[in-house]
C-alpha positions, 0 to 999 in steps of 0.5 A, a space after each residue: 507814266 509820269 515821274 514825281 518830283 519832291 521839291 522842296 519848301 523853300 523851293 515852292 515859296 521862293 518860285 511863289 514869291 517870284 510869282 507873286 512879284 507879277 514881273 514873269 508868267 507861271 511858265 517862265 518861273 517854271 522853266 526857271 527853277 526848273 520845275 515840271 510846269 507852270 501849273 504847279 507854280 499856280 497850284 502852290 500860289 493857291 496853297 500859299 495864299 490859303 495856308 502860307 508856308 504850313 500848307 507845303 508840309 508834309 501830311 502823310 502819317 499824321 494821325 486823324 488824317 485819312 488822307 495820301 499815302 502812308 509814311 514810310 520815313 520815321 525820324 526816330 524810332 519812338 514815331 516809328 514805334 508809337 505808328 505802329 502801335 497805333 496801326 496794331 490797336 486799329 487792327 484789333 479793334 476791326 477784328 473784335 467789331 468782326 468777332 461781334 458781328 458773328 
């Protein structure tokens, strides 16, 4: 299986720009900065032109998104707490749509 690593923001736009410069390949930056290949430094090249610096945040737990995993680490506990009173209110609402159907 393969492993998953997190780099960071200003990781992906420093090896993007190095990039960008046309002075090395892909796969020379990756081996670099020491990222898994050369392909990731293609796919954030992609994301950087599309959506800039915005594109590398984190969206997993924003509401309207249906999209990635679930977020499990809160920065306090008033997100934590509103995230799980949203969770428990769609809940609801599926079990009365349920109910309804009966």
């Amino acid at each position: 299986m393969c492993k998953h690593y997190d780099y960071s923001t200003a990781l992906k736009v420093q090896a993007v720009e190095e990039y960008l410069k046309g002075d090395k390949t892909s796969d020379a930056i990756a081996e670099e900065f020491n990222i898994s290949s050369g392909r990731m430094i293609l796919k954030w090249t992609r994301i950087y032109q599309e959506s800039g610096v915005k594109g590398f945040e984190d969206k997993r737990g924003k509401t309207g998104s249906l999209k990635g995993r679930p977020k499990e680490h809160f920065n306090s506990l008033e997100e934590e707490n509103a995230y799980l009173r949203a969770k428990v209110a769609l809940l609801e609402k599926v079990l009365d749509l349920n109910v309804k159907k009966k």
